[in-house]
C-alpha positions in Angstrom: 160.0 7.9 -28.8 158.3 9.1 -32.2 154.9 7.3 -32.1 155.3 5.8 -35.5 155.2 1.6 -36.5 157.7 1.1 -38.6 157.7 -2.9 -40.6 160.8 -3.7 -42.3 160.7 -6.7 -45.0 163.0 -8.9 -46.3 162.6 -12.4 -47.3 164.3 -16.2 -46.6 165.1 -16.6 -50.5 168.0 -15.9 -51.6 166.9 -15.6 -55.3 164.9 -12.8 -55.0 168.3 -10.5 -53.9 166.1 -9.6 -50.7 167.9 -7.9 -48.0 170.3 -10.2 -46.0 169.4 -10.8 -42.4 172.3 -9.1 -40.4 170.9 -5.7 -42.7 167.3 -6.8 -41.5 168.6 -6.8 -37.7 170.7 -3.5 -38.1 168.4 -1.5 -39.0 165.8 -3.0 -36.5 168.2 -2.0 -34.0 168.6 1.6 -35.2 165.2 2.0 -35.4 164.2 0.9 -32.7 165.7 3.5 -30.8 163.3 6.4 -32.4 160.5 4.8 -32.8 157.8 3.1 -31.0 157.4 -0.2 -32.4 159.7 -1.7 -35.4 159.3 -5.1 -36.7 160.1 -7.6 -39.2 158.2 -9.1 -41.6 159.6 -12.1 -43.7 157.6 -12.4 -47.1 158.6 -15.4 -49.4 155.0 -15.5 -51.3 151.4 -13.5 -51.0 150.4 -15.0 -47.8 153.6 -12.9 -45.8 152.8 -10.0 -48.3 148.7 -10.1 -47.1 149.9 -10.5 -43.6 152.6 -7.7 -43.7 149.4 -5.4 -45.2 147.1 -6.9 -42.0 150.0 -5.5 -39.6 149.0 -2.0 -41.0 152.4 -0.4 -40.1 152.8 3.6 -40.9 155.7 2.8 -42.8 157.6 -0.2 -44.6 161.1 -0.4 -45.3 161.6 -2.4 -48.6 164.1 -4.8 -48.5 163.1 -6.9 -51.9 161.4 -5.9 -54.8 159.3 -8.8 -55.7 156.9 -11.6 -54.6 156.7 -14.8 -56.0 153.2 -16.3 -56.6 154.2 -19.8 -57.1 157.4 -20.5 -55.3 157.6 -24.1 -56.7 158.5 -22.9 -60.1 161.9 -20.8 -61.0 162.4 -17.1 -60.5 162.2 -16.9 -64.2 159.1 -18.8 -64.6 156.9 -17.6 -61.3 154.6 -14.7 -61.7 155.4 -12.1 -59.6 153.6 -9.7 -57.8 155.7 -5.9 -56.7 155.9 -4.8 -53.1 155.9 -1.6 -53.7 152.5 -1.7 -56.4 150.7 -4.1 -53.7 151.4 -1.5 -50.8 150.2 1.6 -53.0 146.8 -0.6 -53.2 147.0 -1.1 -49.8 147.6 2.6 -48.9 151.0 2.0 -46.9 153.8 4.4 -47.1 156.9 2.5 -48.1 160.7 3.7 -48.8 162.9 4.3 -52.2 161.0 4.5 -55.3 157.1 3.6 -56.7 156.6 0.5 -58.9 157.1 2.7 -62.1 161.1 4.1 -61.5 161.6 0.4 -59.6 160.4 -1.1 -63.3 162.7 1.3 -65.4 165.7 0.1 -63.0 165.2 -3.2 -63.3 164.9 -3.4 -66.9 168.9 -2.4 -67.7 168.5 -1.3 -71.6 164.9 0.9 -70.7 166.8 2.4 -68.2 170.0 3.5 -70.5 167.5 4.7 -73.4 165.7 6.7 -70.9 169.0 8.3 -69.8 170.1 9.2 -73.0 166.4 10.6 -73.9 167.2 12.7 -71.6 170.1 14.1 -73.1 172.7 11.8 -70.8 175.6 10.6 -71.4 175.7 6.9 -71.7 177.4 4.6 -74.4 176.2 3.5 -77.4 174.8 -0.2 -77.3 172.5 -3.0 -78.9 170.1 -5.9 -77.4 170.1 -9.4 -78.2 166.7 -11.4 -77.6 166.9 -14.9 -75.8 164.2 -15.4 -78.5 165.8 -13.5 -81.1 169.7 -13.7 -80.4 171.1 -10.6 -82.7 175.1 -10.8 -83.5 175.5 -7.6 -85.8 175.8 -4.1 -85.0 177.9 -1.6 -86.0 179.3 -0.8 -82.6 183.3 -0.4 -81.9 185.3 -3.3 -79.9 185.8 -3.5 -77.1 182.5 -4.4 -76.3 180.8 -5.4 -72.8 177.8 -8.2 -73.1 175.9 -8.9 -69.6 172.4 -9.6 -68.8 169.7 -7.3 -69.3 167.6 -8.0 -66.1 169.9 -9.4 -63.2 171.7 -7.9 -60.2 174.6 -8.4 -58.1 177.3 -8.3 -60.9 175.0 -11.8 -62.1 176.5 -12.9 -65.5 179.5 -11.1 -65.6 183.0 -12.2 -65.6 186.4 -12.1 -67.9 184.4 -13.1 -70.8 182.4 -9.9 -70.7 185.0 -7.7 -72.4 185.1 -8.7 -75.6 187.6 -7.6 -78.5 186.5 -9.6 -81.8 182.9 -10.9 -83.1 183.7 -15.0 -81.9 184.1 -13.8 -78.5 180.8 -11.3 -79.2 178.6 -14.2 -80.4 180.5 -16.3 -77.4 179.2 -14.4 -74.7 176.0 -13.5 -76.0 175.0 -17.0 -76.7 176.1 -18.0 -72.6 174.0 -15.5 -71.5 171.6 -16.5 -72.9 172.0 -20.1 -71.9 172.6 -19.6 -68.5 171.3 -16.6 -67.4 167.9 -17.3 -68.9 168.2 -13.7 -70.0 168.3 -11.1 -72.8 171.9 -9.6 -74.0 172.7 -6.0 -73.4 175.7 -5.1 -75.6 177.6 -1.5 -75.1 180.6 -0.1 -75.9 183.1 -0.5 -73.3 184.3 1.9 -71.0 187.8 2.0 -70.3 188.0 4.3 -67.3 187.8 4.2 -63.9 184.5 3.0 -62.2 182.5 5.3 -59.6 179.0 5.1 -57.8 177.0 7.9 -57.0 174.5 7.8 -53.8 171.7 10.6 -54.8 169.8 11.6 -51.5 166.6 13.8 -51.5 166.9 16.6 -48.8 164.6 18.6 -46.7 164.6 21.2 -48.9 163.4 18.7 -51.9 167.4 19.1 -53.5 169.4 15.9 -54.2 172.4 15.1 -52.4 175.1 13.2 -54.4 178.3 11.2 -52.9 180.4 9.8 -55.3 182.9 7.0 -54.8 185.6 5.4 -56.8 185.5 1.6 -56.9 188.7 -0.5 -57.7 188.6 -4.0 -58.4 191.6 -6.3 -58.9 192.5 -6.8 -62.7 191.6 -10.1 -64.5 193.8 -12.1 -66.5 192.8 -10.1 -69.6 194.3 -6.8 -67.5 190.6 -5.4 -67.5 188.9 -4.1 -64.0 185.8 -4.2 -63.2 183.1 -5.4 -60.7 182.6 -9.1 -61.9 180.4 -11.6 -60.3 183.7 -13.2 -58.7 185.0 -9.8 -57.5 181.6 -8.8 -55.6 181.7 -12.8 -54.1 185.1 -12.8 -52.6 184.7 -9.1 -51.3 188.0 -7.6 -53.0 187.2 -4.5 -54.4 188.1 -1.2 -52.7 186.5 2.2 -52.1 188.0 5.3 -52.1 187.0 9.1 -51.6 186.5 11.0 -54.9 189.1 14.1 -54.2 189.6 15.5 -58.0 186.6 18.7 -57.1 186.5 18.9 -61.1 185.6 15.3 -61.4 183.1 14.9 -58.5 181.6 17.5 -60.1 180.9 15.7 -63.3 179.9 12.8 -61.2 177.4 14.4 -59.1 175.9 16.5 -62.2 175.4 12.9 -64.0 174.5 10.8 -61.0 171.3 13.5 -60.0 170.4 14.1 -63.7 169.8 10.6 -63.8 167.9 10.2 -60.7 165.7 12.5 -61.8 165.4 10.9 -65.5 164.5 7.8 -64.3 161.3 9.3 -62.3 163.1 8.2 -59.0 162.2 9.2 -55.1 164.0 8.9 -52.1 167.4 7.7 -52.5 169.4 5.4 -54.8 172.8 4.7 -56.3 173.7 5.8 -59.6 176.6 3.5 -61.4 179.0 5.2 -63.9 182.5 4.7 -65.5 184.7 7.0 -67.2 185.2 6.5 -71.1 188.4 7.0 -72.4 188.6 10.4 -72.6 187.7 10.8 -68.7 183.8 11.5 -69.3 181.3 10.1 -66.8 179.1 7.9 -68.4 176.2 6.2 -67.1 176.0 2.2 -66.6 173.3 1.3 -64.6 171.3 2.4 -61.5 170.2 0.9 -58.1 166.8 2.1 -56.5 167.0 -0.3 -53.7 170.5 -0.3 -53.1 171.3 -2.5 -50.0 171.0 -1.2 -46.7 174.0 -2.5 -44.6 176.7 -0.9 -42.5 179.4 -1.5 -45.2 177.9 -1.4 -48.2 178.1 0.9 -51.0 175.4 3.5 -49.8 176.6 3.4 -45.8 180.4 4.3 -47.4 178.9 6.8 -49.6 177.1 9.1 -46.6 180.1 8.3 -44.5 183.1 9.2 -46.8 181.0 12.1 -48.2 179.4 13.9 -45.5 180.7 11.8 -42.3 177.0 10.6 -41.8 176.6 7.7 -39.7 174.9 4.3 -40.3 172.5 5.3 -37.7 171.8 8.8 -39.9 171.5 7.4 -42.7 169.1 4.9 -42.2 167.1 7.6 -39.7 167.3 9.8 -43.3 165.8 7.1 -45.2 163.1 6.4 -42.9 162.2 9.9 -42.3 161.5 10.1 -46.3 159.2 7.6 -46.3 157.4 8.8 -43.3 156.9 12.3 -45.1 154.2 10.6 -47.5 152.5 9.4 -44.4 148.2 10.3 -44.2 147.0 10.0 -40.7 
């Protein structure tokens, strides 16, 4: 047994896209074979953050981003506090990336800008403020409108491809009705979708392991991963064989990571434009941690890594930053 206390956290509320339970007890389980003592910690507001700090584990494995400081009131309308800010104060070791790349993620259009600072391919695009709505651009249709701040495919569905301004102002306006949420508009991107997992090695390279991601086509013929699609499960993964193309994929995906200041691991999300270019769409810092998700298939159909191994990787990254 290593002699290392390892905490990992997740949370009962479903609105703060904290990791699901069955991830929280996989992982325990996996752990607990290597190290000494593993726990979890359940932290819906700052009294389970301040006792999750009082445990003083060597390392935490994040399973949520933020805490609520008045649950009573919305997601939107609570202050929030970040886990991974609060445990840097604290001087705990924690996995993925600090506050600062965590921040960049979450906020979809800093993210894109930073990528294409950075001399990264990414499509062209426009924001509409909830406070401010904005309806012109000089952008070409098709055009893809989803919220600027939410996860899990949140906002999306066969009114996100849009082909004429009605449907532009359309979308834009439900957004920002019912998602609460600024509008990011791009240019959309009529190729294939892929994800990228980007894994830091011992030797301080990055690992990418792309997969292609097929969802079923909507009634408008268009495919991609809409809110439906990622709720009834029917997308499909498959191994990215084209060595030309994984190629592209990889040299994107890790160009990113690094742009976006991140550590650790992560998923990079990307689509092809028309002309079979990678493109960047968005990326995932946390990116869940279950034995069929996205990540697990990417170690597994890449480099035949197992659950196990990959969650043993990711914990072993954190530990690294460990002061004894």
């Amino acid at each position: 047994m290593i002699d290392s206390y390892i905490e990992i956290v997740g949370s009962s509320k479903a609105r703060l896209n904290a990791m699901a339970r069955d991830s929280r007890e996989s992982i325990h389980a996996v752990l607990s074979k290597q190290y000494a003592k593993v726990g979890i910690t359940i932290v819906d507001d700052m009294a389970g953050l301040k006792a999750l700090v009082a445990k003083k584990p060597d390392l935490v494995i994040l399973g949520m981003k933020l805490v609520l400081l008045d649950p009573t009131k919305s997601y939107d309308d609570s202050p929030k506090v970040w886990l991974s800010e609060y445990l840097d104060q604290h001087g705990i070791a924690y996995t993925g990336s600090d506050t600062a790349a965590l921040t960049v993620e979450f906020d979809k259009p800093v993210a894109k800008q930073m990528v294409m600072d950075a001399s990264l391919q990414s499509s062209a695009y426009f924001i509409s403020s909830i406070k401010q709505p904005v309806f012109d651009h000089s952008l070409e249709f098709p055009l893809f409108v989803k919220p600027t701040n939410r996860g899990d495919s949140k906002g999306i569905d066969e009114m996100s491809v849009v082909y004429t301004q009605d449907e532009l102002e359309a979308k834009i306006t439900a957004i920002h009705k019912e998602c609460g949420s600024d509008a990011l508009i791009e240019e959309y991107l009529t190729g294939r979708e892929f994800s990228v997992a980007v894994v830091k090695q011992s030797d301080a390279s990055l690992l990418a392991m792309p997969i292609e991601i097929t969802a079923p086509a909507d009634t408008k013929g268009n495919s991609f991963l809409s809110e439906a699609v990622k709720d009834a499960d029917s997308e499909r993964v498959l191994a990215v064989n084209d060595d030309v193309l994984k190629a592209k994929l990889n040299d994107l995906a890790t160009g990113v990571f690094e742009a976006l200041g991140s550590r650790d691991y992560g998923r990079i999300d990307m689509r092809l434009d028309g002309l079979g270019t990678p493109s960047f769409i968005e990326a995932n810092l946390m990116p869940g941690l279950s034995n069929h998700g996205y990540l697990s298939r990417c170690f597994a159909i890449n480099e035949d890594i197992s659950y196990e191994g990959m969650i043993l990787s990711i914990a072993n990254l954190g530990l690294q930053r460990v002061t004894k």
